[in-house]
N, C-alpha and C positions, 0 to 999 in steps of 0.2 A: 249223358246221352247228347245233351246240348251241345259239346265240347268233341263228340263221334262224330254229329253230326256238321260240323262245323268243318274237320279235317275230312272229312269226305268230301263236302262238297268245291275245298278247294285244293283237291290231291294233285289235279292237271297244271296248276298256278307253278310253281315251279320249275318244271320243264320247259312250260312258255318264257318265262322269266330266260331261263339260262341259252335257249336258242337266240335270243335279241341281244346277249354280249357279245364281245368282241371276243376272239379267243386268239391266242398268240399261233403262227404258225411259224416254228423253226426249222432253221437247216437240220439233218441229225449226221452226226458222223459215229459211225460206231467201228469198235476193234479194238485188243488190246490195246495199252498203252498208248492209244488215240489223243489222250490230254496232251500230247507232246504236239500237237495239230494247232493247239488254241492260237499260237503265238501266230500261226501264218492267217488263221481267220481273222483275227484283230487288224492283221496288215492287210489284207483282203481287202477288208469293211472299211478301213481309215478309221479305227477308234486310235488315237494316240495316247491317252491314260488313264488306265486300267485300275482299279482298286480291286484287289485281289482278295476276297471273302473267304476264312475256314473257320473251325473251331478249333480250340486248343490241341484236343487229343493229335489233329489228323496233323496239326502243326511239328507235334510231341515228334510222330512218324517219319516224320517226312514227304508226306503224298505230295505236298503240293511243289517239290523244287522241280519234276520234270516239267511243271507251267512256270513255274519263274523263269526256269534257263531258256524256254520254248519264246518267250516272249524277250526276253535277253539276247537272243539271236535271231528276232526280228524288230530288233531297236525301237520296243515298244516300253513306254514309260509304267511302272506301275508302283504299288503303295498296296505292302499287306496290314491286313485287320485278322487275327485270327480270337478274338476275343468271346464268341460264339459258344454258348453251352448249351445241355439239352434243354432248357426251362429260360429262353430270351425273355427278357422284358423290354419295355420302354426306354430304360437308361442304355441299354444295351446297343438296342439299334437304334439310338441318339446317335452316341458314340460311331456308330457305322454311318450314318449318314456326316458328320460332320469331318471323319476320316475321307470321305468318297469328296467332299467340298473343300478340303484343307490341298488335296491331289489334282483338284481339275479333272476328277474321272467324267469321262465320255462313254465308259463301258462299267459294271459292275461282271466280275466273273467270280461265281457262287461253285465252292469245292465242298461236299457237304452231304449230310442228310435233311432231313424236313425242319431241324432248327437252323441246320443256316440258309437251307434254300428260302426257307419261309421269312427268316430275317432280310435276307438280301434282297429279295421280293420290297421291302418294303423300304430299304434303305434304299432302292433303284427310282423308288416312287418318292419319297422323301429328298434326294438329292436334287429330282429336277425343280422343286419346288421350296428350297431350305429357307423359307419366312414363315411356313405353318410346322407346328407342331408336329411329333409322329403320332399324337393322338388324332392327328385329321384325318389319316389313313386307318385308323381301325373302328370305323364305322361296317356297318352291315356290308355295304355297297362304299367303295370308295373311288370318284371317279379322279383320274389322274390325268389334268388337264396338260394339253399335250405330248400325251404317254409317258412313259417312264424312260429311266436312262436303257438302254436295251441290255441285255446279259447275255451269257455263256453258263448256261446253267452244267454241274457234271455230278451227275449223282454219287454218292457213294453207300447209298443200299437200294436196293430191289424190291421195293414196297409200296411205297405213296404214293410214286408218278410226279412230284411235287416239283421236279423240274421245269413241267411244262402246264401246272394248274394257278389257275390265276386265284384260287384263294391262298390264304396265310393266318398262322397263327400266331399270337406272343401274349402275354402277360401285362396286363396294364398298369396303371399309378397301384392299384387297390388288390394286385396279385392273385387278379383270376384271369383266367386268356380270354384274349376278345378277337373272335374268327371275323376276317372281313374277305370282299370278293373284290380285286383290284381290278377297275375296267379300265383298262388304258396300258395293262400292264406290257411289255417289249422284251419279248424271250425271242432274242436274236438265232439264237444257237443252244442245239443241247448234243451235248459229249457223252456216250455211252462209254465207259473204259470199265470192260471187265475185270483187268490188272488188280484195279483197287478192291475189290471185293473176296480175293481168292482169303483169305486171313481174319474174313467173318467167322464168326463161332456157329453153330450146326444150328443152334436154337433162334439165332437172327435171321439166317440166310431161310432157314425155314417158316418163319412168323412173319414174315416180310413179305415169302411170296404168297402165304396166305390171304394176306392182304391183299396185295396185289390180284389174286386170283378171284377177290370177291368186287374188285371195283367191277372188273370185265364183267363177271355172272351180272351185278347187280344192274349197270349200263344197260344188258343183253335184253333183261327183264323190265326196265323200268319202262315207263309209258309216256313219254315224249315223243316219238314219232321221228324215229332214227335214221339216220341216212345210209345207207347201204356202207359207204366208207364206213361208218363208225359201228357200223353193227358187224363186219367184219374184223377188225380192230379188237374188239370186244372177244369176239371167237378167241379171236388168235392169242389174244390173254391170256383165257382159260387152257388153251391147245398146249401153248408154251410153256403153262406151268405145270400141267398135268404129264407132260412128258419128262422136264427138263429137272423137277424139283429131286426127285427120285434118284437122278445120276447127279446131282450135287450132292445128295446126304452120303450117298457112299463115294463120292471123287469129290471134295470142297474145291478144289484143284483143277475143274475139270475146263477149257478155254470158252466152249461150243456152251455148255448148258450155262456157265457164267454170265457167257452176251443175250441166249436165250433168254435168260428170265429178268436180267434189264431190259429186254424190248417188253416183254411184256407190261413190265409196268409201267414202262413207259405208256403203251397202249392202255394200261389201266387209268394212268392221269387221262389219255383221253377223254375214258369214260366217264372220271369226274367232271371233267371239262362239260361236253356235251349231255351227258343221259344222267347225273347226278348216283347218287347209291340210293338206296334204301333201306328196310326194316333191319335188315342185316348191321347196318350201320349205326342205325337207331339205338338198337340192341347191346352192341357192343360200346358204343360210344357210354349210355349211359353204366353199365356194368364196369365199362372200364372205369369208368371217373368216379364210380362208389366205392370200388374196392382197389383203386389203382393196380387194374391187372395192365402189364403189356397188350398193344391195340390190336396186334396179329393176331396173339391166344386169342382175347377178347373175342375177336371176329372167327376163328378157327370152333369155338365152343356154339357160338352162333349160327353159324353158316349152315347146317343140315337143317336144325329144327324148323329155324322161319323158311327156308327152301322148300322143305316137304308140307310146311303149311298153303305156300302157296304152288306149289304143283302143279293142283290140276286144273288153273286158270292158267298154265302156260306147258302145257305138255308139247306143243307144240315147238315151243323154241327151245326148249329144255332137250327135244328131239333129233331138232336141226342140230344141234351145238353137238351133242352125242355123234351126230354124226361128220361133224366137222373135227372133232378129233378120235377121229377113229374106230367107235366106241358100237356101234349098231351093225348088225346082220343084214342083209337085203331081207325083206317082208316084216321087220320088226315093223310093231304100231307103235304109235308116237307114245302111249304108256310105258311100254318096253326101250324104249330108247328113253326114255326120260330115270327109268330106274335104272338101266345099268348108268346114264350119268352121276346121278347119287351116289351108284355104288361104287365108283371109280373115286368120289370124293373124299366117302367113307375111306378105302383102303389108304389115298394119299394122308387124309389125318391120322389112322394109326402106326401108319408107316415115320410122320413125324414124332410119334409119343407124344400123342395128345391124351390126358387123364379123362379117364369117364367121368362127363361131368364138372362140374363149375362148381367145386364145395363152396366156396367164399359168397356164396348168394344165400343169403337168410331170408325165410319165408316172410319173416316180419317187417320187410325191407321193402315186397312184393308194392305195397300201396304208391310209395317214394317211386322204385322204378317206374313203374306204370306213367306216375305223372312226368316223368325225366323222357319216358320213351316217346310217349304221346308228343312232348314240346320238341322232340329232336327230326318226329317223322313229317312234321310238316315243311323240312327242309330238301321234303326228294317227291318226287310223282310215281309210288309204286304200284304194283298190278293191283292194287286193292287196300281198304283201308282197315287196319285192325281195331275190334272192341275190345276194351279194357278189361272183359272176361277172357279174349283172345290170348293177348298180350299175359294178363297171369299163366294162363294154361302153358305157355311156350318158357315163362317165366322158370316152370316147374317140370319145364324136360332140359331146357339149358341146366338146369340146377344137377340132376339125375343124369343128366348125359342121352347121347342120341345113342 
């Protein structure tokens, strides 16, 4: 009870917290094959040497040569690193920062999902400062005196928003990751290129924008005291994915819903940025890292139960938002627009073949989550703060399914 009472009383702390950072504001260029863009923004901007950030796979592909030749025909110098895998550690993005200081880069530009955006995040912060350790930066709060070297961030999945969010993850000396929030961070530029996407498998493009679909929701909901920009942002997440996800599963191919549900989560790192997640994330974060499920499923098994728990402390925005993507009748009451929202969610998860219910959660297990949920939710400002009779009961509908 000490420990309910404890996260209650400081649920608001969070939100206060993350409106007093600094938050990156980038140019955005979007359209296919837009990476072909980097090289004249570099020459724009006067960055002269570039270290060019991938991982192997996308190396393997070739994604990244329309940036190399892009930057090749605007006589800009650069230095690739593609040594990036899903699971970075410390040696990892040593090695990236030492490559970025060996080139005289002026610019880092990150070709990647949330392992290398999240790596290069920290190589960009590591390089302006290469006499401390990269363990300096993976503190809680890690401020980066001076800011960082700026980027060109270019995503290549539709999920995290991690292009444009000033936290980062990696793997420390002792091989557990250690989440830090870089204040200082310099996201110059972010590159939307649907291009790179269209050759996603059905199950990424889909758990992606799940993801993505729950930063917005959770943003929408949480209680920070949002600014009309970001709570429209937030909409348009959910709007974008609720439309767009649907003609992806049947066109992978399709150019329009490609760039759609990149903006959205784009707009969903917003919402990390600004309005933080919640219970949703809690949830799935800790589920995820018990049973290493995928963080989209994770969040996809999630997303109804804790939603319909807190409902009817926000029927009201749950209402608007129904009606920002289409979803309500003239004279519906905010209950009525709040359940056909749900039930628009509902059909988008079984449209993706989500299984009923989370088998992999063991009742016996119920105590462990509970204490993992509790320490994760004091990381966001949500409409309310769950009891740990709460949190089992939801424990035991994730489990059975919505």
């Amino acid at each position: 009870m000490a420990f309910y009472l404890g996260r209650k009383a400081i649920r608001k702390v969070p939100g206060t917290v993350i409106k007093a950072a600094p938050i990156p504001k980038p140019q955005l260029i979007q359209g296919f094959g837009t990476r072909d863009r980097v090289g004249a923004f570099c020459e724009e901007s006067g960055f002269q040497s570039i270290l060019l950030v991938t991982d192997d796979t996308l190396f393997g592909l070739g994604l990244q040569e329309k940036i190399e030749q892009s930057l090749k025909d605007h006589h800009i110098r650069y230095s690739l690193f593609h040594d990036i895998h899903s699971e970075p550690d410390v040696d990892i993005v040593t090695a990236g920062r030492e490559a970025a200081v060996a080139c005289h880069a002026d610019c880092i530009v990150a070709l990647g999902g949330g392992s290398v955006l999240d790596s290069s995040k920290i190589i960009a912060a590591g390089a302006r400062h290469p006499r401390f350790p990269i363990r300096h930066y993976l503190h809680k709060f890690s401020i980066i005196e001076g800011g960082s070297l700026p980027m060109v961030n270019i995503p290549t999945t539709a999920g995290t928003g991690a292009e444009c969010t000033v936290g980062a993850v990696v793997k420390n000396r002792s091989g557990t990751k250690s989440a830090t929030v870089l204040i200082g961070l310099d996201v110059a530029c972010v590159i939307l290129d649907g291009e790179l996407l269209v050759n996603a498998p059905q199950s990424v493009t889909a758990w992606c924008a799940i993801d993505a679909l729950s930063h917005g929701l959770e943003g929408l909901l949480a209680d920070v005291g949002s600014t009309e920009e970001d709570l429209f942002k937030s909409r348009e997440c959910v709007r974008l994915i609720l439309k767009n996800l649907p003609v992806l599963l049947a066109d992978p191919k399709d150019p329009e819903a490609r760039q759609a549900t990149l903006l959205a989560a784009h707009y969903g790192g917003n919402a990390i940025n600004t309005q933080l997640a919640g219970y949703v994330h809690a949830f799935a974060h800790s589920i995820g890292a018990l049973y290493h499920i995928p963080h989209g499923k994770a969040i996809a098994w999630c997303l109804l139960p804790v939603l319909t728990e807190q409902e009817y402390l926000r029927y009201t925005e749950l209402s608007g938002l129904a009606g920002h993507c289409g979803l309500t009748a003239p004279g519906d009451s905010p209950e009525q627009g709040a359940d056909k929202l749900l039930q628009a969610l509902k059909d988008l998860l079984d449209l993706c073949g989500l299984e009923k219910g989370c088998s992999a959660i063991r009742e016996k297990d119920y105590p462990r989550l509970t204490r993992m949920i509790d320490a994760d939710s004091i990381n966001y400002s949500p409409s309310r703060t769950f009891t740990d009779d709460e949190i089992r009961v939801l424990l035991d509908r994730i489990r059975r399914g919505y």
